[in-house]
DSSP file (Angstrom, degrees, kcal/mol; ACC not computed):
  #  RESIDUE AA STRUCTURE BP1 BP2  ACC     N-H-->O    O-->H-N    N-H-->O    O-->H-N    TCO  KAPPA ALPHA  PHI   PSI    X-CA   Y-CA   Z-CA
    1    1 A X              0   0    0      0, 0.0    99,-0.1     0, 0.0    98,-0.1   0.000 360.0 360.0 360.0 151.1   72.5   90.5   87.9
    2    2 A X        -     0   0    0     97,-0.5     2,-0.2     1,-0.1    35,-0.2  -0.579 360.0-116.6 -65.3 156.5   75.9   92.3   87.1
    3    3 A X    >   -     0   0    0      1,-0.1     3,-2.0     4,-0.0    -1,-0.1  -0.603  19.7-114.6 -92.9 155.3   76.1   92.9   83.8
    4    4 A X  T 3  S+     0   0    0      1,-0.3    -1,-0.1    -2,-0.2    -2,-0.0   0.930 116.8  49.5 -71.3 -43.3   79.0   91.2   82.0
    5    5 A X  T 3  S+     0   0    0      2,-0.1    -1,-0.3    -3,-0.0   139,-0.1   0.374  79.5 127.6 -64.9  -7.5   80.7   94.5   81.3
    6    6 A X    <   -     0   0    0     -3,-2.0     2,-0.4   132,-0.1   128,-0.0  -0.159  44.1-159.3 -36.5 130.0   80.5   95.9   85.0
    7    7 A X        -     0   0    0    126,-0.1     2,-1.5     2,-0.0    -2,-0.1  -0.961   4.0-155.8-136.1 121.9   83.8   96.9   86.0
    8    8 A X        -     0   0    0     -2,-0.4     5,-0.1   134,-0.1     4,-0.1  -0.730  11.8-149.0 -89.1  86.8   84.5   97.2   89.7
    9    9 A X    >>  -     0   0    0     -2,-1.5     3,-2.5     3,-0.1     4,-2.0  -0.207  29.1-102.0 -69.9 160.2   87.4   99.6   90.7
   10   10 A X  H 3> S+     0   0    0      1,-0.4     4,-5.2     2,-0.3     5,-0.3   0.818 125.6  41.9 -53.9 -56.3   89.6   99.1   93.7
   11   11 A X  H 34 S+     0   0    0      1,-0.3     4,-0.4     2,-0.2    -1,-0.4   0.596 111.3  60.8 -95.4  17.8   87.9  101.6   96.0
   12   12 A X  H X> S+     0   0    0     -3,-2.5     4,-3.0     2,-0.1     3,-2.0   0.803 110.2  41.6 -63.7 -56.4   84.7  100.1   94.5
   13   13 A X  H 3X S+     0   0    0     -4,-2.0     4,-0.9     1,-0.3     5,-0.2   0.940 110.2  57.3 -61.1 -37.3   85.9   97.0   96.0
   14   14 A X  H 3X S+     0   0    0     -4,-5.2     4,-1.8    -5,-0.3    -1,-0.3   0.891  99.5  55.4 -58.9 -24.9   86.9   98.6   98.9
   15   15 A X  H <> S+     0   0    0     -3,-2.0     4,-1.6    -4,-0.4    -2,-0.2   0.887 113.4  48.0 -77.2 -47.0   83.4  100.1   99.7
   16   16 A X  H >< S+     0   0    0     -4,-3.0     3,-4.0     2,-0.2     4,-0.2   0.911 110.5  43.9 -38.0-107.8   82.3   96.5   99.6
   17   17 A X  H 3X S+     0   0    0     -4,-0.9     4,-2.6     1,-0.3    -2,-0.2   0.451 110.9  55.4 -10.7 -69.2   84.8   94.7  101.7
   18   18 A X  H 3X S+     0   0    0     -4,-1.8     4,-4.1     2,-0.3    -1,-0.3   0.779 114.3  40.4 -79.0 -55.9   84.6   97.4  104.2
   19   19 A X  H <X S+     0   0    0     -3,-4.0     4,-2.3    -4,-1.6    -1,-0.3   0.981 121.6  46.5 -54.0 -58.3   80.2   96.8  104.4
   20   20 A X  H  > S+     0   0    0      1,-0.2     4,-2.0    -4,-0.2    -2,-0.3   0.906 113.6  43.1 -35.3 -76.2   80.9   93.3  104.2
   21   21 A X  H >X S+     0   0    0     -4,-2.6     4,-1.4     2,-0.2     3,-1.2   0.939 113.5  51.5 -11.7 -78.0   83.6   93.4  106.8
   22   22 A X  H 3X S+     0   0    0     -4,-4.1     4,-3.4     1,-0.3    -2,-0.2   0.829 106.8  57.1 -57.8 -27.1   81.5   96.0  109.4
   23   23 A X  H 3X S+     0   0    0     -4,-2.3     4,-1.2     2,-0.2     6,-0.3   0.774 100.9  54.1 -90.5  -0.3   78.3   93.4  109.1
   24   24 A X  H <<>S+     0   0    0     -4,-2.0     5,-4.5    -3,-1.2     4,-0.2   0.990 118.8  39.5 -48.6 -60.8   80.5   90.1  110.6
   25   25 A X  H ><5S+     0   0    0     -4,-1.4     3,-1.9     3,-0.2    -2,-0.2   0.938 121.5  45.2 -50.5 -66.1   81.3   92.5  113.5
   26   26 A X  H 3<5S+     0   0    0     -4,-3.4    -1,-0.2     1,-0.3    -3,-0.2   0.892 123.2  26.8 -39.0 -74.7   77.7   94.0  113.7
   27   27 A X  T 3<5S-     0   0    0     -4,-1.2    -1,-0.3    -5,-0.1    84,-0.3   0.113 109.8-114.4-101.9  19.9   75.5   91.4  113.5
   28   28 A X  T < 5 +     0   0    0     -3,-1.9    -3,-0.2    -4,-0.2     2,-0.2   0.904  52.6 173.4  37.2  62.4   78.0   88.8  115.0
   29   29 A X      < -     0   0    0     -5,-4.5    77,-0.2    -6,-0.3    -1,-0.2  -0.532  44.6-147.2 -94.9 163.2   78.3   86.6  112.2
   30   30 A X  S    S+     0   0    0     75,-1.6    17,-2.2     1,-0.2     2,-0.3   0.854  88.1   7.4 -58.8 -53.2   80.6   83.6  111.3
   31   31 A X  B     -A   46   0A   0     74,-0.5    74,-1.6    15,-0.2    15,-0.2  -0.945  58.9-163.1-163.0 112.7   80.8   84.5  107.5
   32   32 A X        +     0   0    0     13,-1.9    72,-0.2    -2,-0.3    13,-0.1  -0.417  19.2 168.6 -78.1 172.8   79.9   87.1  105.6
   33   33 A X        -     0   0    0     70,-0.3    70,-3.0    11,-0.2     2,-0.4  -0.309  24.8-156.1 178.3 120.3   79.7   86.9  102.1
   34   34 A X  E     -BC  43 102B   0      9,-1.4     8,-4.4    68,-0.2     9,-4.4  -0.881  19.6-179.8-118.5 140.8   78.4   88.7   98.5
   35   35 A X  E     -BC  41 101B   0     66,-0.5    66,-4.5    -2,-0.4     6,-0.2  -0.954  23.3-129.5-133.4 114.6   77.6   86.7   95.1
   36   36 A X        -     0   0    0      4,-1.1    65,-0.2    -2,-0.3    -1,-0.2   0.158  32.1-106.4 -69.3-150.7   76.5   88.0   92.0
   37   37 A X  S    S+     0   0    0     62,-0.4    -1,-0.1   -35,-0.2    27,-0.1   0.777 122.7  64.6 -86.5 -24.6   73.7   86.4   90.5
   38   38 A X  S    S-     0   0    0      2,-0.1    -1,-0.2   -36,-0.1    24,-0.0   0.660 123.4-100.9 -94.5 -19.8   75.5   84.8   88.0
   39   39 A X  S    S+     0   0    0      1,-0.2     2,-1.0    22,-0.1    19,-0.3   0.272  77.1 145.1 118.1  -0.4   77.6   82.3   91.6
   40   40 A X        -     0   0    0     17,-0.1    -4,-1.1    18,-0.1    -1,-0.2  -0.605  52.8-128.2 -82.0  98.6   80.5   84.7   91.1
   41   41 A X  E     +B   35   0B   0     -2,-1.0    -6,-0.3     1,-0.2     3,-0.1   0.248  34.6 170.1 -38.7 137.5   82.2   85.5   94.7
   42   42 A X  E     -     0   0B   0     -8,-4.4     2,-0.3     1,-0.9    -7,-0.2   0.560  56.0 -10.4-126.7 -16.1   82.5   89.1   95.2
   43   43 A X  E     -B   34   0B   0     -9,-4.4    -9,-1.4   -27,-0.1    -1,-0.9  -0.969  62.6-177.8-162.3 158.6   83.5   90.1   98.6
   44   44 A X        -     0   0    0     -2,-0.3     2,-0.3   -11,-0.2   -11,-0.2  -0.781   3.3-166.5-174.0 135.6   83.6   87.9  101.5
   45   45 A X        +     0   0    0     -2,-0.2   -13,-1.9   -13,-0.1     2,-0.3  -0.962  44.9   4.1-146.3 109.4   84.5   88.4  105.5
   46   46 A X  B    S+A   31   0A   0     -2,-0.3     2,-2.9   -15,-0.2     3,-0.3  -0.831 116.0  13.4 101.2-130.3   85.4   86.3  109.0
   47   47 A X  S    S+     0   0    0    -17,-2.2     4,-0.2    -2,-0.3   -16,-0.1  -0.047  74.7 128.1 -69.4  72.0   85.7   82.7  109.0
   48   48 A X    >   +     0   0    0     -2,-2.9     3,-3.9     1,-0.1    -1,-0.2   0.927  49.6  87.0 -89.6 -22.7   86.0   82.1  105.4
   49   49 A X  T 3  S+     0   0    0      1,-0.3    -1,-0.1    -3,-0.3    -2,-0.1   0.870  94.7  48.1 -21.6 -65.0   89.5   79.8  105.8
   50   50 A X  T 3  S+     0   0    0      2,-0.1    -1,-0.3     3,-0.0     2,-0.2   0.701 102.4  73.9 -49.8 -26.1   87.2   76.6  106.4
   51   51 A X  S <  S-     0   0    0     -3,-3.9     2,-1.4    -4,-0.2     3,-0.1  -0.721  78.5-127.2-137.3 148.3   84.7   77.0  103.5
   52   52 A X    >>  -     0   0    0     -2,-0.2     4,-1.5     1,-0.2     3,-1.4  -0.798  27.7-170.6-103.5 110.1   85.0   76.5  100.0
   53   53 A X  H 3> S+     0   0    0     -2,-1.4     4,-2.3     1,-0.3    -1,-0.2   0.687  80.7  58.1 -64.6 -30.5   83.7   80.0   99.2
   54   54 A X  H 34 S+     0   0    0      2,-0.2     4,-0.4     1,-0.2    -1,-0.3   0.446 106.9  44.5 -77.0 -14.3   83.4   79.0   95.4
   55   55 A X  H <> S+     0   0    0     -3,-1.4     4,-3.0     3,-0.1     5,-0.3   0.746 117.6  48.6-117.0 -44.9   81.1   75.9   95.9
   56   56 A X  H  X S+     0   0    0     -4,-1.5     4,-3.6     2,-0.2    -2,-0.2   0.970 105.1  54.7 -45.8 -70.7   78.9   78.3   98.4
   57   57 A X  H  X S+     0   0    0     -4,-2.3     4,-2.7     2,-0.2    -1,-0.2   0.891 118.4  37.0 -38.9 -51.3   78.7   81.4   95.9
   58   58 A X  H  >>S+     0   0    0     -4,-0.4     4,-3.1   -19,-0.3     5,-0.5   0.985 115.6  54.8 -68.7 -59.4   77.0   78.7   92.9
   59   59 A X  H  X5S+     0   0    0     -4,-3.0     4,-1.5     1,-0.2    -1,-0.2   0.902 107.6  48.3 -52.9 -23.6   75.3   77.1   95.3
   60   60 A X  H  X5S+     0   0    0     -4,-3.6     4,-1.4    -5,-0.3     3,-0.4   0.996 115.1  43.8 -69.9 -59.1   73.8   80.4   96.5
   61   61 A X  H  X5S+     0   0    0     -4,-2.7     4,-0.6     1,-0.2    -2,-0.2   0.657 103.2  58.4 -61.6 -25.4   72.8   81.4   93.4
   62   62 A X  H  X5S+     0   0    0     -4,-3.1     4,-3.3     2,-0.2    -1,-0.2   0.750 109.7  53.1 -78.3 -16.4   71.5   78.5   92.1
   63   63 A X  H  X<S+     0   0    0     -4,-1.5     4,-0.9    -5,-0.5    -2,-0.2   0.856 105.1  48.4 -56.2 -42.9   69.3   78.8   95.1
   64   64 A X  H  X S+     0   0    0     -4,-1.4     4,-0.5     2,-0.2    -1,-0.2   0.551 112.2  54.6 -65.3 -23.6   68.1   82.2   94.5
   65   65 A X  H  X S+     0   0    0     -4,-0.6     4,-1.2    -5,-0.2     3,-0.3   0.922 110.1  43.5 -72.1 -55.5   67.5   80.9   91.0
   66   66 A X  H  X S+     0   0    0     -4,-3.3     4,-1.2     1,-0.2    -2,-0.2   0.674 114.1  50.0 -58.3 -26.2   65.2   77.9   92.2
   67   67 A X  H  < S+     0   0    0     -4,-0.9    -1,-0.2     2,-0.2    -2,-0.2   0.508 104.3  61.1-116.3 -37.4   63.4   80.0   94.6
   68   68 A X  H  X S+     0   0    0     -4,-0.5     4,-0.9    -3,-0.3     3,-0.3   0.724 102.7  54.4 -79.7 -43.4   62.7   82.7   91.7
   69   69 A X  H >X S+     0   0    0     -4,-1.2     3,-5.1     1,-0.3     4,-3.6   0.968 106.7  45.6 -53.6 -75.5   61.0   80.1   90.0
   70   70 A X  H 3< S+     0   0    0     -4,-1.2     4,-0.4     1,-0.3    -1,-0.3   0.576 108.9  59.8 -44.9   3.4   58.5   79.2   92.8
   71   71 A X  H 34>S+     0   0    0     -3,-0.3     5,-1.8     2,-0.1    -1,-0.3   0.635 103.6  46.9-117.7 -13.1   58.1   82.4   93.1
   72   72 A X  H X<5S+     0   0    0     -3,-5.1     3,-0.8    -4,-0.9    -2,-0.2   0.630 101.8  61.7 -45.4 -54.0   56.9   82.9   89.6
   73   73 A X  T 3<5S+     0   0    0     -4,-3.6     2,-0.2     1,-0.2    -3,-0.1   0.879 106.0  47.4 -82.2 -30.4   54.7   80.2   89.6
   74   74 A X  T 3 5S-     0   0    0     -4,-0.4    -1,-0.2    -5,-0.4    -2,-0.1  -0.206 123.1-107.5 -86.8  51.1   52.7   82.2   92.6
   75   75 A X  T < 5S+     0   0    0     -3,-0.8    -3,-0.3    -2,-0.2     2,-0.2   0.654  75.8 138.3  45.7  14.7   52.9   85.1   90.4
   76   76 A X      < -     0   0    0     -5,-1.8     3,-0.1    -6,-0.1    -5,-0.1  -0.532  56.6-128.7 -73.3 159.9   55.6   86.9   92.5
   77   77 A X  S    S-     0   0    0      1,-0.5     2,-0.3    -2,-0.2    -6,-0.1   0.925  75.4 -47.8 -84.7 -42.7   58.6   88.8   91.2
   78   78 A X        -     0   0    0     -7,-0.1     2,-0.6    -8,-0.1    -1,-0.5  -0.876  50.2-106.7 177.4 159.5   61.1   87.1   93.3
   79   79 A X        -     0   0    0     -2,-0.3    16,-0.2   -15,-0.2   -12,-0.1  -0.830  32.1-170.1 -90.9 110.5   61.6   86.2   97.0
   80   80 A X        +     0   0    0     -2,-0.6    15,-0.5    14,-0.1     2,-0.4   0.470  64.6  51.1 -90.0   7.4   64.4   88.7   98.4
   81   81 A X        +     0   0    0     13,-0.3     2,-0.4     2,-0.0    13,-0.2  -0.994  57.0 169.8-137.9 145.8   64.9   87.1  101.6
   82   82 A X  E     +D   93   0B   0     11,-1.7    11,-0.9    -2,-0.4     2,-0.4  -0.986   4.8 179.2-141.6 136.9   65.7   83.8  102.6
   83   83 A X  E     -D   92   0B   0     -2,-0.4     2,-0.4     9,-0.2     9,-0.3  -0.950   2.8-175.4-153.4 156.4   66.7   82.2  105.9
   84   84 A X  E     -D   91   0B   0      7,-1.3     7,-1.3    -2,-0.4     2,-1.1  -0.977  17.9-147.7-145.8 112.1   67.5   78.3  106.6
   85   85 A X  E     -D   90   0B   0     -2,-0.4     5,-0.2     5,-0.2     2,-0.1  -0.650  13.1-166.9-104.2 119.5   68.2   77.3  110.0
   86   86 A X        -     0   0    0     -2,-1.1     4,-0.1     3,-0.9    -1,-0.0  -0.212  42.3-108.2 -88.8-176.1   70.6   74.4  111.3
   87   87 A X  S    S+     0   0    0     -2,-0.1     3,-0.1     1,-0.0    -1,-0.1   0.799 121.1   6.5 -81.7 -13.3   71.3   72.6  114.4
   88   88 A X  S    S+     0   0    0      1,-0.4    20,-0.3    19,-0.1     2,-0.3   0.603 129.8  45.4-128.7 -43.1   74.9   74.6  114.4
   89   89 A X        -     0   0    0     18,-0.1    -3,-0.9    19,-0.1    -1,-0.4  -0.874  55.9-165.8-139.2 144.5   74.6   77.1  111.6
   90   90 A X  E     -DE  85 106B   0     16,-0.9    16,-1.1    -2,-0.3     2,-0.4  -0.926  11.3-154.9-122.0 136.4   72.2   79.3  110.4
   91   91 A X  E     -DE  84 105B   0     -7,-1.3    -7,-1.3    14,-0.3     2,-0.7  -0.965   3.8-168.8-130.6 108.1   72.1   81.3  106.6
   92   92 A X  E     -DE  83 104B   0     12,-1.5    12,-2.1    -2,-0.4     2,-0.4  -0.913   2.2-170.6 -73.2 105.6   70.6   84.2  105.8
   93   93 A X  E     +DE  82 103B   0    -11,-0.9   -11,-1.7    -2,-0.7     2,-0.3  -0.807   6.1 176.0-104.2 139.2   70.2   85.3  102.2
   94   94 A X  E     - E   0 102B   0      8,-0.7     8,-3.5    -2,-0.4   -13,-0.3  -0.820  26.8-128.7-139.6  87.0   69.0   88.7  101.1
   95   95 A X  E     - E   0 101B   0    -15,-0.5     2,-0.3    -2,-0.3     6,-0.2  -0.145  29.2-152.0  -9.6 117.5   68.7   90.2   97.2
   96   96 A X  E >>  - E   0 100B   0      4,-1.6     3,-2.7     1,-0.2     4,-1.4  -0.958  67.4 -24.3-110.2 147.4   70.4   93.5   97.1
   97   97 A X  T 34 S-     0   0    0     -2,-0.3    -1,-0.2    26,-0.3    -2,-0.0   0.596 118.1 -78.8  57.2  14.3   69.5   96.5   94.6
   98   98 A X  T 34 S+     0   0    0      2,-0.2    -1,-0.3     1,-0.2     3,-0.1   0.601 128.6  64.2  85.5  10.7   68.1   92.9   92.5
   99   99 A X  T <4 S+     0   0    0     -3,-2.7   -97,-0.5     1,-0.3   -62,-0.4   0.851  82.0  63.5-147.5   4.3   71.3   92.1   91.5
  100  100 A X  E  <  - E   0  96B   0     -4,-1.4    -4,-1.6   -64,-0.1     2,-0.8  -0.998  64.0-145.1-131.8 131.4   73.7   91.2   94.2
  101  101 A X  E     -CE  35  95B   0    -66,-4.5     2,-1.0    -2,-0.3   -66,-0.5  -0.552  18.2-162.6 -99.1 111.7   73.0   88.1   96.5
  102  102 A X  E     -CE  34  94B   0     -8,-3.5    -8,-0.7    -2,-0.8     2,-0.5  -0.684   9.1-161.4 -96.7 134.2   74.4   89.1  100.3
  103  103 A X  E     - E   0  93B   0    -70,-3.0     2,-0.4    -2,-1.0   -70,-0.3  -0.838   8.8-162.0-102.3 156.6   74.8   85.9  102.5
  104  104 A X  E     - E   0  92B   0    -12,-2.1   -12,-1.5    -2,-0.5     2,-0.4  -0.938   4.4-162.6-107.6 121.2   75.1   85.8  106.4
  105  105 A X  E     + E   0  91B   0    -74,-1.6   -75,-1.6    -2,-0.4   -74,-0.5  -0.820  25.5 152.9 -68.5  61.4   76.4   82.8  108.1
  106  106 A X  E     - E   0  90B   0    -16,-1.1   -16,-0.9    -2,-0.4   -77,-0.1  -0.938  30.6-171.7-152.5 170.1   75.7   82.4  111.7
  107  107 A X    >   -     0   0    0     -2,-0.4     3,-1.7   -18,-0.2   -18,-0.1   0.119  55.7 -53.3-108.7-141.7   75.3   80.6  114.7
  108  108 A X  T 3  S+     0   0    0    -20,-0.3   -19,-0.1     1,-0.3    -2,-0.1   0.572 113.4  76.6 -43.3 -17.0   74.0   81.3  118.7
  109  109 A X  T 3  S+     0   0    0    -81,-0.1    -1,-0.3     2,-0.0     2,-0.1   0.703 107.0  35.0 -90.7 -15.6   76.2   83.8  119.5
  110  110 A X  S <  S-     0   0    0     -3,-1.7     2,-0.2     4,-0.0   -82,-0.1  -0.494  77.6-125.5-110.8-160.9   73.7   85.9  117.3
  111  111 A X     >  -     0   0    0    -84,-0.3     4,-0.6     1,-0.2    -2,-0.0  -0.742  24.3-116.9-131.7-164.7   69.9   86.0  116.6
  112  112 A X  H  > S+     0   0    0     -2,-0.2     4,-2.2     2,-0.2    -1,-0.2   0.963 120.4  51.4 -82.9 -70.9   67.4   85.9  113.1
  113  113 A X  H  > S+     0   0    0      1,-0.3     4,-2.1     2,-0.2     5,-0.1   0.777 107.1  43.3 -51.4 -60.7   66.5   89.6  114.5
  114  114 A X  H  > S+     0   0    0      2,-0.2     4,-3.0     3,-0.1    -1,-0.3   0.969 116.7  52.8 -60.1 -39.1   69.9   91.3  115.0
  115  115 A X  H >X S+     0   0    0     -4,-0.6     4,-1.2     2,-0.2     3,-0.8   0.945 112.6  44.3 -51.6 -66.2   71.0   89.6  111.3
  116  116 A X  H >X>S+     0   0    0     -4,-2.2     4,-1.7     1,-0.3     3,-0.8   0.897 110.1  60.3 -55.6 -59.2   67.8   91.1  109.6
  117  117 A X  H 3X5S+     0   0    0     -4,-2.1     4,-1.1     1,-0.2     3,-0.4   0.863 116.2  27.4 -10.9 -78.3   68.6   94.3  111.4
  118  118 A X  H <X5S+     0   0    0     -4,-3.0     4,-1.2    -3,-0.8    -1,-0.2   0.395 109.2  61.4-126.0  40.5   71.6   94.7  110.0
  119  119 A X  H <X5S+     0   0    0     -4,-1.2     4,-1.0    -3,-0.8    -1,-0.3   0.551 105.5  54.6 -79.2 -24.6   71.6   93.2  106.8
  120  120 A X  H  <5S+     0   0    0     -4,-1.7     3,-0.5    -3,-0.4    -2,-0.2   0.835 107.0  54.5 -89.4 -34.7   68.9   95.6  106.0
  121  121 A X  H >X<S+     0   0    0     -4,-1.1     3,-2.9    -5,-0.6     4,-1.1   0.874 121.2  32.6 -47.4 -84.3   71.6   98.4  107.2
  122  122 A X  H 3X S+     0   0    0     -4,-1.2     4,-0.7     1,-0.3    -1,-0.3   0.126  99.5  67.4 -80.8  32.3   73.8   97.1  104.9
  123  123 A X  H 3< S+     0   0    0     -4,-1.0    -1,-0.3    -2,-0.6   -26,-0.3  -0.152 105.0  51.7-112.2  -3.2   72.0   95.9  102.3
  124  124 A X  H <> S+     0   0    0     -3,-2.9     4,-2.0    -4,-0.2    -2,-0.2   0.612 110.0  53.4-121.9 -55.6   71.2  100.3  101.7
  125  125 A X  H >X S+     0   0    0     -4,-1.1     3,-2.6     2,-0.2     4,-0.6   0.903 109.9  52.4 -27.5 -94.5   75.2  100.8  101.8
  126  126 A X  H >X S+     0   0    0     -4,-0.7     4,-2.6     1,-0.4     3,-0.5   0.599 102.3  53.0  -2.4 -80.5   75.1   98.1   99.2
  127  127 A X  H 3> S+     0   0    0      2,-0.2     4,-1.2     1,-0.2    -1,-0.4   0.732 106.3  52.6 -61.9 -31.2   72.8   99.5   96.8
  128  128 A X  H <X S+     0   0    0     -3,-2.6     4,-1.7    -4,-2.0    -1,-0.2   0.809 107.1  46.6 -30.9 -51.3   74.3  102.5   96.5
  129  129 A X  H <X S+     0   0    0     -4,-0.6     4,-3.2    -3,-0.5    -2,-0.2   0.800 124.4  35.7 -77.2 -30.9   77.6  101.4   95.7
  130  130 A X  H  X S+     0   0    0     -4,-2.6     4,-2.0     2,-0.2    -2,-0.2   0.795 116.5  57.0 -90.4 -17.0   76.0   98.6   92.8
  131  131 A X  H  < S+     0   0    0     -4,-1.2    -2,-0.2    -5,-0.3    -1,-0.2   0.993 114.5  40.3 -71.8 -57.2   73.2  101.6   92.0
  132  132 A X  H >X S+     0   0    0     -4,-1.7     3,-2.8     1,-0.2     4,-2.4   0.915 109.6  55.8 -16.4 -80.8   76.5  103.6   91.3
  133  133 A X  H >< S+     0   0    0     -4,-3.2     3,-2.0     1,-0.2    -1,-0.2   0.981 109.4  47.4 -29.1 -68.1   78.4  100.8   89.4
  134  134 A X  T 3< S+     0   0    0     -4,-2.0    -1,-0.2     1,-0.3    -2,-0.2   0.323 113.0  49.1 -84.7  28.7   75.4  100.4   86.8
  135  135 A X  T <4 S+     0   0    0     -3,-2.8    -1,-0.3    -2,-0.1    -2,-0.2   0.434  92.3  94.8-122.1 -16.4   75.2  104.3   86.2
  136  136 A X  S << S-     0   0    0     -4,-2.4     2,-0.5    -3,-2.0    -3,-0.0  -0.411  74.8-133.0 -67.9 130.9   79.1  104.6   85.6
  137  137 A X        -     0   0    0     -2,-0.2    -2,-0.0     1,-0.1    -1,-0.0  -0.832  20.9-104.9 -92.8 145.2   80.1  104.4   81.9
  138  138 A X        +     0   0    0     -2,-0.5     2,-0.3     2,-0.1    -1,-0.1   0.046  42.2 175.6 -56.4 150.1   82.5  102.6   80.7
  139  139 A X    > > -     0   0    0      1,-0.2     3,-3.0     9,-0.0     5,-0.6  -0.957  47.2 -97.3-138.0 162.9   86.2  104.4   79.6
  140  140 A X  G > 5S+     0   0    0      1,-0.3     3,-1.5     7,-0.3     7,-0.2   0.655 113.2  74.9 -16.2 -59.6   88.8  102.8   78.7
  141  141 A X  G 3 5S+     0   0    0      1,-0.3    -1,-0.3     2,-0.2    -3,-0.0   0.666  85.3  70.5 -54.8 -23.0   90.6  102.6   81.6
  142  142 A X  G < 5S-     0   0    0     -3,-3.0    -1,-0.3     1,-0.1    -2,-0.2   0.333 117.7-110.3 -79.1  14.7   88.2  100.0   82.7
  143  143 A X  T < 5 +     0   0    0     -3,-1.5    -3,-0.2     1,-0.2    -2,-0.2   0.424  54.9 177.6  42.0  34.8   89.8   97.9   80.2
  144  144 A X    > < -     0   0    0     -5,-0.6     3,-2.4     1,-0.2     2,-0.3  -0.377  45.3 -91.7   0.6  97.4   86.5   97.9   77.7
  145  145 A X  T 3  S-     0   0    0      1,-0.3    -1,-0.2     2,-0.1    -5,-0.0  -0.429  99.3  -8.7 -57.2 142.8   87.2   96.2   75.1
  146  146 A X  T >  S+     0   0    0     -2,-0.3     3,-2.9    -6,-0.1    -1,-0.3   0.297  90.6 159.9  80.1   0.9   88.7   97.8   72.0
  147  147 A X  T <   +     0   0    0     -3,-2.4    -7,-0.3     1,-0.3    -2,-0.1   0.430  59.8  42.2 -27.0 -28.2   87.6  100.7   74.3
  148  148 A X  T 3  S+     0   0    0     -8,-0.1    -1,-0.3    -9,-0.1    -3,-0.1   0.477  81.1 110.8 -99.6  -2.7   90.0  103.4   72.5
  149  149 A X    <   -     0   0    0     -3,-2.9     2,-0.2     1,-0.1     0, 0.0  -0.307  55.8-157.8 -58.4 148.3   89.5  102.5   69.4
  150  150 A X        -     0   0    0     -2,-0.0     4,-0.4     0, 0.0    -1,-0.1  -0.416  29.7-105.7-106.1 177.3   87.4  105.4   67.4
  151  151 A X  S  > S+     0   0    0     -2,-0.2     4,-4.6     2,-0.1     5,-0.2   0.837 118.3  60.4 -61.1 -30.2   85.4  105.0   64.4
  152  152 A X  H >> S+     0   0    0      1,-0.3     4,-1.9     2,-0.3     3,-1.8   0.979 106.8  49.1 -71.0 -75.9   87.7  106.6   62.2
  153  153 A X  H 34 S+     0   0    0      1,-0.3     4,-0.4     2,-0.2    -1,-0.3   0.449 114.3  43.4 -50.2 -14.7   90.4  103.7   63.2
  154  154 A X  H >> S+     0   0    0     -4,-0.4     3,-1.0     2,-0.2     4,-0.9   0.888 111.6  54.1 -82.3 -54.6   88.0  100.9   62.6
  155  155 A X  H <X S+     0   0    0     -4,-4.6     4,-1.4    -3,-1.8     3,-0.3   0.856 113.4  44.7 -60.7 -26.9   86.9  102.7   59.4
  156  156 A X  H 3< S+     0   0    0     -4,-1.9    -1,-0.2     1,-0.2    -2,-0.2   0.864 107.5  62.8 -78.3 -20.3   90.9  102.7   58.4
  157  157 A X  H <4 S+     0   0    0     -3,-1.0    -1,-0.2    -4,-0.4    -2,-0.2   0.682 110.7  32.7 -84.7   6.0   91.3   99.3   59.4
  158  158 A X  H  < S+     0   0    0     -4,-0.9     2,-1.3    -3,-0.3    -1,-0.2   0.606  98.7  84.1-119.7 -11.3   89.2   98.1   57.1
  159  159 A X     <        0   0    0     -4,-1.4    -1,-0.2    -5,-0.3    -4,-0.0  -0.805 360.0 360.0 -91.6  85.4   89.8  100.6   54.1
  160  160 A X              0   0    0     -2,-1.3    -1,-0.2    -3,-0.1    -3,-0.1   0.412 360.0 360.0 -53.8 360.0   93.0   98.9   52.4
């Protein structure tokens, strides 16, 4: 999972979108879409207009949560892949880098085999950018709180 102090800068976010984006196109999806662990939307790409992306993201994650169990109780670490097939629509779910959940939306015009394809593409994109994220330290600028505060200045604020 992100960590609650994870701070994702603009051309972070861009680096996303942009995978997110290229695998709609790729893998001829409906709806792209990445979820932290926690159900919190993080990037999301094609027909998203229609869907309430906020109800999807929890519900994704509480799925990856139930599924984590069962996968516990057969002594597994977790299940990184998931796929559920409809009569219209098809979802694909993948674990990225263990801490970002990406889903794929789609229906005939693609297959199971081109999604896995390149979800696994971008799913290595992915993990770079979040391997990245959780090696950056935090500065100020990432708005940290109390982030510029020193010692000295805590030590004065408390020495009347």
């Amino acid at each position: 999972m992100l960590s609650p102090t994870t701070v994702i800068r603009e051309e972070d976010f861009r680096r996303i979108q942009a995978a997110v984006d290229k695998l709609v196109r790729s893998a001829y999806a409906k709806v792209v879409f990445l979820v932290d662990k926690a159900g919190q939307l993080i990037a999301a790409g094609g027909d998203v207009d229609h869907l309430d992306t906020t109800s999807l993201a929890s519900l994704t994650a509480g799925n990856i949560a139930a599924t984590g169990g069962i996968a516990k109780l057969l002594r597994e670490n977790e299940f990184t892949t998931q796929f559920h097939e409809g009569k219209n629509a098809h979802i694909h779910i993948q674990v990225v880098y263990n801490r970002v959940i990406l889903v794929v939306i789609f229906d005939a015009k693609s297959s199971l085999g081109l999604v896995r394809l390149r979800v696994r593409k971008t799913s290595e994109e992915l993990g770079q950018v979040f391997e990245q994220l959780s090696q950056r330290p935090l500065s100020p600028r990432d708005g940290a709180p109390f982030g510029e505060l020193t010692d000295e200045d805590i030590d004065n604020l408390f020495n009347d």
